[in-house]
N, C-alpha and C positions, 0 to 999 in steps of 0.2 A: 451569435447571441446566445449567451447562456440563460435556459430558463431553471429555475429553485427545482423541480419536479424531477431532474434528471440526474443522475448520477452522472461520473465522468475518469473515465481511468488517465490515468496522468500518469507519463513515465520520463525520468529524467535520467539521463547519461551521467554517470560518474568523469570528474575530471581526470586526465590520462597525469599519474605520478601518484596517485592517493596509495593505490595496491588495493586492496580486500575489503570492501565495506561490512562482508560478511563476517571480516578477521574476530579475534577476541578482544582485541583492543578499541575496536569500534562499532561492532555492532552493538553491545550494550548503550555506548553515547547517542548514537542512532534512536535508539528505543524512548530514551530519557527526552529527545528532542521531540520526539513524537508526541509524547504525554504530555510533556510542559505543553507544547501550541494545543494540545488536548484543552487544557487548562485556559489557554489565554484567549480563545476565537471561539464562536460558535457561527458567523456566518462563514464560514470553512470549515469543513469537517472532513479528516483522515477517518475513511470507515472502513478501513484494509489496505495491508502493506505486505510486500515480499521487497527483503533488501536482499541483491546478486552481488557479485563481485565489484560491477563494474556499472550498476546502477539498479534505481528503485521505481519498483512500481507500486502506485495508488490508485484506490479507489474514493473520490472524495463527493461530497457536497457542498454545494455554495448556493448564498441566496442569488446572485447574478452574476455577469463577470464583470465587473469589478470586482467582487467578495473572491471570485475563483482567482482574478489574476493576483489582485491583495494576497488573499492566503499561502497560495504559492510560494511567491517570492518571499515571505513573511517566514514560511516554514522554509525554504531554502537556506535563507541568510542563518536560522534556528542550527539548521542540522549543520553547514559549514562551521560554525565557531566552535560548535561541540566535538566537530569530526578535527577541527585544526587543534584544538586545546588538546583534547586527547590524543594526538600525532604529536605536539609540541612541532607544529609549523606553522605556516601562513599562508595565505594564497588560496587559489578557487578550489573546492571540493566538489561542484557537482556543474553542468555546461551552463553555457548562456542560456537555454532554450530548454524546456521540456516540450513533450507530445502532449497535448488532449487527444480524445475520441469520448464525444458523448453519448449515453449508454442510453437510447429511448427506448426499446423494448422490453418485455419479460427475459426473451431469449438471448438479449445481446447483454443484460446482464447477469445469468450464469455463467454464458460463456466468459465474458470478463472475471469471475469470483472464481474458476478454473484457473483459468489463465493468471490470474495476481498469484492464489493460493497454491498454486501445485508449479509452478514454473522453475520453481530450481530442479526441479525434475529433465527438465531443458540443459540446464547448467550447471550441477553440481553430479559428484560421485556419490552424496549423498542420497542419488534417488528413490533407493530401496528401502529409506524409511517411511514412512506414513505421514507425519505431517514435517513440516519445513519448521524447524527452531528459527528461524529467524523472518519468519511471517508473522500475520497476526492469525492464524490458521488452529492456535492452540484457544483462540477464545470465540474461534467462528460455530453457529449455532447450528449450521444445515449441514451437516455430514450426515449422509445416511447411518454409517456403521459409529460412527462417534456424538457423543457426548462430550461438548467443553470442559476443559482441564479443571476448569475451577482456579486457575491460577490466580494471581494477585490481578488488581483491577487493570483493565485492557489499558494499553497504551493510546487507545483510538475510540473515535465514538458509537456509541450505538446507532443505525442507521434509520435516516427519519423519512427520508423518501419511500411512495409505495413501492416501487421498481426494487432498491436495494432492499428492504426491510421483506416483503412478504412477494410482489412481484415475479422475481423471477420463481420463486419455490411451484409455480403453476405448470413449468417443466421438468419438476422431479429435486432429489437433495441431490448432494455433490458428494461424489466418492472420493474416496481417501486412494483411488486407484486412476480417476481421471489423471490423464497427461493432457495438457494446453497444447492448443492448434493457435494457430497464427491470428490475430483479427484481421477479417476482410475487409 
């Protein structure tokens, strides 16, 4: 039972044949997919994203689960059309199945906002850079050493939960040098 109060990191397995969600050819549609469901829900809300090779992880809110499983699938179906249109193919982009784990503490959501925001650190050769281009990391507001890019309007919402919004900052901000540990 999903309660409004709690954030929830959701990860979902990319389908085996896509190749790179991180590619150039689709992590841009990715983005645009994000924004539009931005636009169209508010009892779901994308409030952080890291896309990997081979799947994506969220940080969202919902008013219940129904709102969580709705928006889910709602933004699944979103990001599959966008990711096939831009493939010029057909067929599944991402699994049957995502993961939840709901985020009820201050501490279990830093560690989650680590772990979404710094995890291609995990995954990528890229890791020697500071923030992940293809997170929502360049408009996240708790880095100690940074200040938001100021870029064009976030793809995702601003986060309305105390836990996400102010919550977890009672453990400290989030370095541009954390590496993600595993969630227990």
């Amino acid at each position: 039972m999903h309660r409004a109060y709690t954030p929830v990191h959701l990860t979902w397995r990319g389908a085996a044949g896509i190749g790179s969600l991180r590619s150039a050819a689709v992590f841009p549609v990715v983005v645009a997919a994000l924004s539009a469901h931005r636009a169209a829900t508010t009892r779901f809300r994308v409030v952080h994203f890291s896309v990997q090779d081979d799947h994506v992880h969220l940080i969202v809110e919902a008013h219940d689960s129904a709102s969580l499983r709705a928006g889910a699938q709602g933004l699944g179906v979103r990001l599959a059309r966008a990711v096939n249109r831009a493939l010029g193919r057909r067929g599944r982009v991402l699994g049957d199945r995502f993961h939840t784990r709901a985020l009820r503490t201050p501490r279990e959501v830093r560690f989650a906002l680590i772990y979404v925001l710094q995890n291609f650190r995990k995954h990528s050769r890229l890791a020697a850079t500071r923030l992940d281009p293809c997170s929502s990391a360049p408009w996240f507001d708790g880095f100690r050493e940074l200040a938001p890019l100021g870029l064009e309007r976030a793809p995702v919402h601003a986060p309305r939960t105390w836990l996400a919004r102010v919550g977890w900052r009672r453990h400290g901000l989030v370095s541009v040098n954390d590496v993600p540990v595993a969630p227990s």
